[in-house]
Backbone bond lengths (Angstrom), bond angles and torsions (degrees), N, CA, C in turn:
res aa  C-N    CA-C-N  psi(-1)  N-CA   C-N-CA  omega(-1)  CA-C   N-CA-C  phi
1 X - - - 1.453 - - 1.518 108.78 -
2 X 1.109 124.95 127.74 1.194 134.54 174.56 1.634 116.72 -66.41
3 X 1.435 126.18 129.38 1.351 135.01 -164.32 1.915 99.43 -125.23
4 X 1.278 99.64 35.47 1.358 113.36 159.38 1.896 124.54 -60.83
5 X 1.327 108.97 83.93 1.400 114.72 177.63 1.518 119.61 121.10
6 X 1.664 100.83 -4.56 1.284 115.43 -165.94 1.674 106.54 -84.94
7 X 1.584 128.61 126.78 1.410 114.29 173.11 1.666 115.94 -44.25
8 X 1.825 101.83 163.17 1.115 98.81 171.62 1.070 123.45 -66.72
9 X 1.019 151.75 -73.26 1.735 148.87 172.06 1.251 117.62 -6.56
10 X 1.510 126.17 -18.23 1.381 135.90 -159.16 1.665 96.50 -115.58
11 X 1.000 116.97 1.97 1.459 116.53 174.20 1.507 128.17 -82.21
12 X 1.000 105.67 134.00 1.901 88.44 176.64 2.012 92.82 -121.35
13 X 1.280 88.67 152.51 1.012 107.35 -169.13 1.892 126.85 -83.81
14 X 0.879 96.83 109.86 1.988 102.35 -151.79 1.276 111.22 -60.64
15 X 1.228 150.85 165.47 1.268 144.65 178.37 1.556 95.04 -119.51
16 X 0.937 147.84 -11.07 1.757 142.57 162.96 1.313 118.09 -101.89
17 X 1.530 130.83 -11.58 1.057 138.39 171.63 1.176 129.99 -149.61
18 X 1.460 128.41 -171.01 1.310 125.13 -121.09 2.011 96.52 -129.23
19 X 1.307 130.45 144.26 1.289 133.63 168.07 1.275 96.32 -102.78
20 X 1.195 102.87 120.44 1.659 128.85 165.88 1.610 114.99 -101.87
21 X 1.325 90.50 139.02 2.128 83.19 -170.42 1.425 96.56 -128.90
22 X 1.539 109.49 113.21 1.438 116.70 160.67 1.221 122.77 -98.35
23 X 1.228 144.73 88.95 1.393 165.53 177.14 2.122 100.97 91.88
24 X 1.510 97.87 -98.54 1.916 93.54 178.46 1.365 86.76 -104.87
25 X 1.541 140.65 -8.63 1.779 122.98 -168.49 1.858 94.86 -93.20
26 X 1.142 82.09 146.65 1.842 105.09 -178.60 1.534 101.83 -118.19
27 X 1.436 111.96 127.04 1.377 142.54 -163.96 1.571 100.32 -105.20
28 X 1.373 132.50 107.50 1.298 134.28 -164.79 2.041 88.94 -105.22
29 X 1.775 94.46 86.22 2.009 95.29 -174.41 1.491 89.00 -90.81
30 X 1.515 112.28 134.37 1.224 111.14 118.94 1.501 155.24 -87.02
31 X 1.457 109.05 128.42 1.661 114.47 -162.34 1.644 112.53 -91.58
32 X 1.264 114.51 -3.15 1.644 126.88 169.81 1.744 89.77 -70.50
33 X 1.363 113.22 125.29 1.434 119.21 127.94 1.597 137.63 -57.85
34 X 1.251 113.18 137.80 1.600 116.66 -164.66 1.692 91.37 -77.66
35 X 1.556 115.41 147.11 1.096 127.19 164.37 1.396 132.96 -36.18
36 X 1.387 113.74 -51.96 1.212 126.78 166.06 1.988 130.85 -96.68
37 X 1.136 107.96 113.68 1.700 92.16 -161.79 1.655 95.52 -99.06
38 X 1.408 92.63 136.48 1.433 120.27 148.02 1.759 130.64 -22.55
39 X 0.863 145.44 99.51 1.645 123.97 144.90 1.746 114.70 8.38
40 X 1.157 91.56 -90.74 1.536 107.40 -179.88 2.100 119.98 -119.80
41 X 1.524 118.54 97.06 1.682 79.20 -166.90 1.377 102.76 -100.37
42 X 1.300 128.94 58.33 1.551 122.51 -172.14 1.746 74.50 -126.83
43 X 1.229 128.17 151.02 1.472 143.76 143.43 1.318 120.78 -76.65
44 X 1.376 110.90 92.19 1.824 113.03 168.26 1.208 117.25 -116.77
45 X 1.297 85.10 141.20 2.085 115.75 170.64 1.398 104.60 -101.34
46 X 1.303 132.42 160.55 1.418 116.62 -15.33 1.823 102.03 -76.75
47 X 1.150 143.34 -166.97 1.440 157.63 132.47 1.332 105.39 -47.13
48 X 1.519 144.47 -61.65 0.555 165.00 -14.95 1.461 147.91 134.45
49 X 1.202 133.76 57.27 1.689 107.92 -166.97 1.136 119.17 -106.32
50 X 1.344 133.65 148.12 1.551 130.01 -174.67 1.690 115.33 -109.14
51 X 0.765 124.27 146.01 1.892 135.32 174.02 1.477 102.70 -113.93
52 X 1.488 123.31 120.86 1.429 99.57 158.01 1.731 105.16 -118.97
53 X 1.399 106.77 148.98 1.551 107.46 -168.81 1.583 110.40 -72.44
54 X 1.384 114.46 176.46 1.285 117.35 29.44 1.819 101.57 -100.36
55 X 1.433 93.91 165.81 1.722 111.60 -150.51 2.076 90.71 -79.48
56 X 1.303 99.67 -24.21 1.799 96.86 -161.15 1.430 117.51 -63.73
57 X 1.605 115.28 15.40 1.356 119.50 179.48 1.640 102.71 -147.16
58 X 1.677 109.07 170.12 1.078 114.46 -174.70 1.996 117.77 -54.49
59 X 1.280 111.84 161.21 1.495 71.18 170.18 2.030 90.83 -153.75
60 X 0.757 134.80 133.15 1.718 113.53 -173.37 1.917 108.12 -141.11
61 X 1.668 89.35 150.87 1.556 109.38 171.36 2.007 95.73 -99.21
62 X 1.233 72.21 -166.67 1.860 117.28 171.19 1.214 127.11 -142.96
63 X 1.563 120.79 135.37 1.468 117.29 171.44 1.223 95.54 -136.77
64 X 1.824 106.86 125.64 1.124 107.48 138.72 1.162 153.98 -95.22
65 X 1.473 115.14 -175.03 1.408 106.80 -173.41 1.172 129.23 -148.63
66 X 1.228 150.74 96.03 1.621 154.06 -145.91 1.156 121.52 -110.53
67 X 1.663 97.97 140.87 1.993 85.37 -169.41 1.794 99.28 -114.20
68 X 1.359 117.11 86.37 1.966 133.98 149.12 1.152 81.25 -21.75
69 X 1.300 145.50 -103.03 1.732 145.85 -109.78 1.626 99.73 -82.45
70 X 1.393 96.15 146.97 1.269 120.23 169.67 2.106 130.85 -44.41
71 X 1.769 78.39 -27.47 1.579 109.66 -177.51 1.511 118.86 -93.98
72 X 1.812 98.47 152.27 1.430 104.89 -161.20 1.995 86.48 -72.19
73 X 1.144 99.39 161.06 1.553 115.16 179.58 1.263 116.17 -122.74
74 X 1.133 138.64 132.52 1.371 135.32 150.67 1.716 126.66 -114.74
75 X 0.975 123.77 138.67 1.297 134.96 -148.11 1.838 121.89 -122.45
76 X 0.972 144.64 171.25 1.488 149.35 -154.39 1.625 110.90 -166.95
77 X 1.162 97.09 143.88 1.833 96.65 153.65 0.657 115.80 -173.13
78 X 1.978 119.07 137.77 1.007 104.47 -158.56 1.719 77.17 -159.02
79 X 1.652 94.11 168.20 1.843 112.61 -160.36 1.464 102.35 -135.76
80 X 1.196 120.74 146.51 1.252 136.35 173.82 1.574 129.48 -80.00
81 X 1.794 104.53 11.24 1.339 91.78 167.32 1.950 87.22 -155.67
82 X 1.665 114.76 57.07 1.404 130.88 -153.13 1.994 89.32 -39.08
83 X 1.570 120.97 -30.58 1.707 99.48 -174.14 1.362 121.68 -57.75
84 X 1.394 109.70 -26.50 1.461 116.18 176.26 1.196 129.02 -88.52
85 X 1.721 134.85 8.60 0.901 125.69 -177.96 1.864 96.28 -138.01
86 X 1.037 98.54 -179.93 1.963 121.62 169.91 1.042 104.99 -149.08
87 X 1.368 146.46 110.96 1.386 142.82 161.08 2.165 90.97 -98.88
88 X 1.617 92.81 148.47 1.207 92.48 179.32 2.099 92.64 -159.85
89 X 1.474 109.85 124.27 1.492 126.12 -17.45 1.091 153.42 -41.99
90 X 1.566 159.04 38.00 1.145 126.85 -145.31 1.181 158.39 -48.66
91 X 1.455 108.28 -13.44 1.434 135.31 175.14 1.941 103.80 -131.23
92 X 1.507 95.25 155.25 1.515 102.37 173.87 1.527 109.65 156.84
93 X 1.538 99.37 166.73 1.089 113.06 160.06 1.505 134.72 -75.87
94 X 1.373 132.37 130.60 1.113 117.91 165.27 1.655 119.78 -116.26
95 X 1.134 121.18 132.49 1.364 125.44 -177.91 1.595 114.05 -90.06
96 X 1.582 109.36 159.94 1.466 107.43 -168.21 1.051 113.49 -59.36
97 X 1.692 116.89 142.02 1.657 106.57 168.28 1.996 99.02 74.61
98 X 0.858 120.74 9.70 1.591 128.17 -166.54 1.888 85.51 -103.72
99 X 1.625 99.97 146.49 1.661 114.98 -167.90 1.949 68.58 -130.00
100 X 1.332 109.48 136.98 1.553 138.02 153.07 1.574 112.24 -132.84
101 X 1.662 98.43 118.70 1.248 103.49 167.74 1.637 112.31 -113.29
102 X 1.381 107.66 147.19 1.563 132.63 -170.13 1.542 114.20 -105.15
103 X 1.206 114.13 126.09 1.082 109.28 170.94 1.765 144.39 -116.96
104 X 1.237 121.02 96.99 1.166 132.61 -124.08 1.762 115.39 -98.13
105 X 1.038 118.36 72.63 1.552 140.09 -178.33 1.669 111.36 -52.46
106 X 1.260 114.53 118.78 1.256 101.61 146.81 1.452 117.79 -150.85
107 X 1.838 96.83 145.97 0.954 133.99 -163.89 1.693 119.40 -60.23
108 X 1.678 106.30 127.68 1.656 108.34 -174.37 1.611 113.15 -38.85
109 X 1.754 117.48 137.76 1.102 115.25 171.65 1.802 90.11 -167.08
110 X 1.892 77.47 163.79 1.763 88.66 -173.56 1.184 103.97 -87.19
111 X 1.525 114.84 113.48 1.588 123.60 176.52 1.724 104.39 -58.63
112 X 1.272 132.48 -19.70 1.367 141.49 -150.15 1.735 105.24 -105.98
113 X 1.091 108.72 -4.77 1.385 131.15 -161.40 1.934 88.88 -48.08
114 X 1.056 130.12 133.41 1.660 145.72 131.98 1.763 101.09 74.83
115 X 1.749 95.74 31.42 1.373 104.59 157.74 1.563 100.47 96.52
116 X 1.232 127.21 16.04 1.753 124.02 -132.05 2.328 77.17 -82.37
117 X 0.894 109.91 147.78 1.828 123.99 163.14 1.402 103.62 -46.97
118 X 0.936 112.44 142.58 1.810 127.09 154.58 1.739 115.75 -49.64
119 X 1.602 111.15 -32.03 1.516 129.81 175.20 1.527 105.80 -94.43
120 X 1.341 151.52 -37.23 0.865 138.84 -149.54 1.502 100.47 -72.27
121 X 1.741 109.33 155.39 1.418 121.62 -173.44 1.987 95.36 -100.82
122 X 1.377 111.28 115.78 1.574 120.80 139.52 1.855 109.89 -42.07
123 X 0.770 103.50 119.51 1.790 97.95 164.46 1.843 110.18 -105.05
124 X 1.675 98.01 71.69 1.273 87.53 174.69 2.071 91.50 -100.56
125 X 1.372 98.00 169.45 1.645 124.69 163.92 1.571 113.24 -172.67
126 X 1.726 88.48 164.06 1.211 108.94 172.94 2.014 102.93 -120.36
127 X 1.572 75.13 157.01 1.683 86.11 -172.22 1.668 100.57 -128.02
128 X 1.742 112.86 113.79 1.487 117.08 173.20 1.626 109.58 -79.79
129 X 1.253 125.37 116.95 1.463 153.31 -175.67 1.665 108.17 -73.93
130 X 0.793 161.96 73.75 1.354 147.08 -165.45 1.863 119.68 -110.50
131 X 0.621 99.99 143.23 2.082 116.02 173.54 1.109 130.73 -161.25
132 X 1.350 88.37 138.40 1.874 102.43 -172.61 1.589 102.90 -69.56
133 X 1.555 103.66 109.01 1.392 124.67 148.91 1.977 119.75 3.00
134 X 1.556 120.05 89.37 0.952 109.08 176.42 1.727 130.23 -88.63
135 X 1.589 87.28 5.97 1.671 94.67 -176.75 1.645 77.46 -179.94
136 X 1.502 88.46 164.90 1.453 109.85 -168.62 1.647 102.19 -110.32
137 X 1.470 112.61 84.61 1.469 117.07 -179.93 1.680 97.76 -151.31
138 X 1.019 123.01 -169.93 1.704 133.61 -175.10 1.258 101.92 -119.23
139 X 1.324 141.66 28.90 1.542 134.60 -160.32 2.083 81.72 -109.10
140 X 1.306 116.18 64.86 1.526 115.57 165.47 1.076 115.27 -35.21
141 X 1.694 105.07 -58.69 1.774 94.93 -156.50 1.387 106.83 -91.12
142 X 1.300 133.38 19.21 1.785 146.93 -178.17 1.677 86.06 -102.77
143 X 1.074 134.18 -49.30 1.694 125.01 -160.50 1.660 94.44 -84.14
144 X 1.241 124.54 -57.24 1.471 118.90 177.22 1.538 95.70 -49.35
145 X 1.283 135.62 -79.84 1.872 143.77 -137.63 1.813 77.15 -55.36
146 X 1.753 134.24 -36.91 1.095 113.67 -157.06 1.545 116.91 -94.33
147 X 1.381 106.95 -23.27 1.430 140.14 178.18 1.370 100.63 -40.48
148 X 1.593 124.06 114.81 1.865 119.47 172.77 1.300 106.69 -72.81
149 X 1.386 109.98 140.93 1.695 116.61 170.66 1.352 123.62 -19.93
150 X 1.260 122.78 -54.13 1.556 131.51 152.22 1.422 120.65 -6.68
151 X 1.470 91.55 -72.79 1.948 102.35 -168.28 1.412 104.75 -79.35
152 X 0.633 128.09 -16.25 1.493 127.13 170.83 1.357 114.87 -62.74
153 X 1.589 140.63 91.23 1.208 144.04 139.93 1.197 126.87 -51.26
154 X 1.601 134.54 121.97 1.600 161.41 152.46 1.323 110.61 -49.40
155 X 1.245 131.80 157.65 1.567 146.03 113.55 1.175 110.43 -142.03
156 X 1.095 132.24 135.57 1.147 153.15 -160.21 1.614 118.36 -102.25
157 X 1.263 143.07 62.51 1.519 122.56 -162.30 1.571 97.02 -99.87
158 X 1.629 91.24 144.19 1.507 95.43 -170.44 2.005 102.74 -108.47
159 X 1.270 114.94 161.10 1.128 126.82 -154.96 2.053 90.14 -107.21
160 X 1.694 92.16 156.48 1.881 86.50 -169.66 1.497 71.70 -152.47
161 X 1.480 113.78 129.28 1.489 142.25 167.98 1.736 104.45 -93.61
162 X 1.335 90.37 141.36 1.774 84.67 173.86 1.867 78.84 -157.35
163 X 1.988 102.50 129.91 1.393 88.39 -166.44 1.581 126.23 -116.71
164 X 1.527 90.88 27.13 1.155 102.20 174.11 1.232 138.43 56.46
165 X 1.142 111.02 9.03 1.842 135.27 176.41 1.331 102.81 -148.04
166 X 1.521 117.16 -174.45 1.227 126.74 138.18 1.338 138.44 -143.80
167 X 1.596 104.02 149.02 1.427 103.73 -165.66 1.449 120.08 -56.36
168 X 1.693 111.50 125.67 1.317 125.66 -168.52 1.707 108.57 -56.88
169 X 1.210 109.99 -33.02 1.665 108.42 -172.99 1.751 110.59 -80.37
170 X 1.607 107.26 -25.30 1.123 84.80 179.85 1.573 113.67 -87.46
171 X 0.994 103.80 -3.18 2.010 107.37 -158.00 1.960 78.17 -92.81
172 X 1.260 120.93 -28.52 1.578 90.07 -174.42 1.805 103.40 -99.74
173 X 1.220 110.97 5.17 1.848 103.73 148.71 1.126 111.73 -77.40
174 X 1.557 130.31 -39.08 1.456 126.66 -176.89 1.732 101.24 -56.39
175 X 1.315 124.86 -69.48 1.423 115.19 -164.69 1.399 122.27 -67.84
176 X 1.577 124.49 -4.65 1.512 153.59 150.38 2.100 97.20 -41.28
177 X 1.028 76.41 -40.01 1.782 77.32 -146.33 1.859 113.07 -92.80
178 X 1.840 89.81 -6.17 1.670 99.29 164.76 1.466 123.33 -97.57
C-alpha cells in the first residue's frame, strides 16, 4: 500500500521497498517490479493530440501522466520528427499515485510545405517509454540503455493537424478545374 502523504511516524518500514523523503512526506516506493508487466502501467491522457493552425507560430498541448502502481516509474518521450517539437518534461521520475504533466510545444513550420492538400494527414507522433524504477537515482538514460526489450512499455499518441486556412495553390487548381 502506498503511504504517499502519510507523516513520518505513520510509516512502517517495508521489507521490499524503499522510503523516499520529499521534504517532511515519506514516499513508501516500491523498487521490485511486478511479475507480470502491463502494456502500458502509467495512465495517459490525451489519446491523442490536436494542433490547430495556422502552423507559422508556436502552438502547444499537454500530456499527462499518472502513476496507479505501487512502483517507482520512470518515463521517456520521444517524437518522430524531435526538430519540431520540445516536450518538457521529457524524462523523469514518477512516484506512486504521482500526476506529471508534460508540456508539448511545437515548433513554427509551413503546414503547406511541397504542395501538401488542406486534407492530407502529417504522420507525426510521440511515443511515452516507461519502466519500473530499478534503483532510486536520475541516471534515465543508464536504466532505459539497460532496460531488456521486455520491460520497456510503449504508447504511442499520434498527432492530428487541422490547418485552419487553406492552401492558396490548391484551392486555385480546384476552381481551374470547374
Amino acid at each position: 500500500q502506498s503511504t504517499w502523504g502519510k507523516p513520518i511516524s505513520q510509516c512502517k518500514i517495508p521489507t521490499l521497498s524503499t522510503l523516499f523523503t520529499v521534504g517532511n512526506i515519506v514516499v513508501n516506493v516500491n523498487i521490485m517490479a511486478p511479475l507480470v508487466r502491463p502494456s502500458q502501467a502509467l495512465a495517459i491522457q490525451p489519446q491523442q493530440l490536436t494542433f490547430t493552425g495556422p502552423f507559422n507560430e508556436f502552438k502547444y498541448a499537454q500530456i499527462s501522466m499518472r502513476n496507479p502502481t505501487e512502483y517507482l516509474m520512470c518515463f521517456k518521450v520521444k517524437t518522430t520528427v524531435p526538430k519540431k517539437y520540445c516536450v518538457v518534461p521529457n524524462k523523469g521520475v514518477i512516484l506512486p499515485g504521482q500526476l506529471i504533466e508534460c508540456r508539448v510545444q511545437l515548433l513554427p513550420f509551413d503546414y503547406f510545405t511541397d504542395g501538401r492538400q488542406p486534407d492530407a494527414d502529417i504522420e507525426h507522433r510521440l511515443t511515452v517509454e516507461s519502466i519500473y524504477a530499478t534503483e532510486l537515482s536520475y541516471e534515465f538514460d543508464k536504466m532505459f540503455a539497460e532496460a531488456r526489450v521486455n520491460d520497456k512499455m510503449r504508447t504511442k499518441i499520434p498527432c492530428r493537424f487541422f490547418p485552419g486556412q487553406v492552401n492558396p495553390l490548391y484551392d486555385a487548381k480546384s476552381q481551374k478545374s470547374k
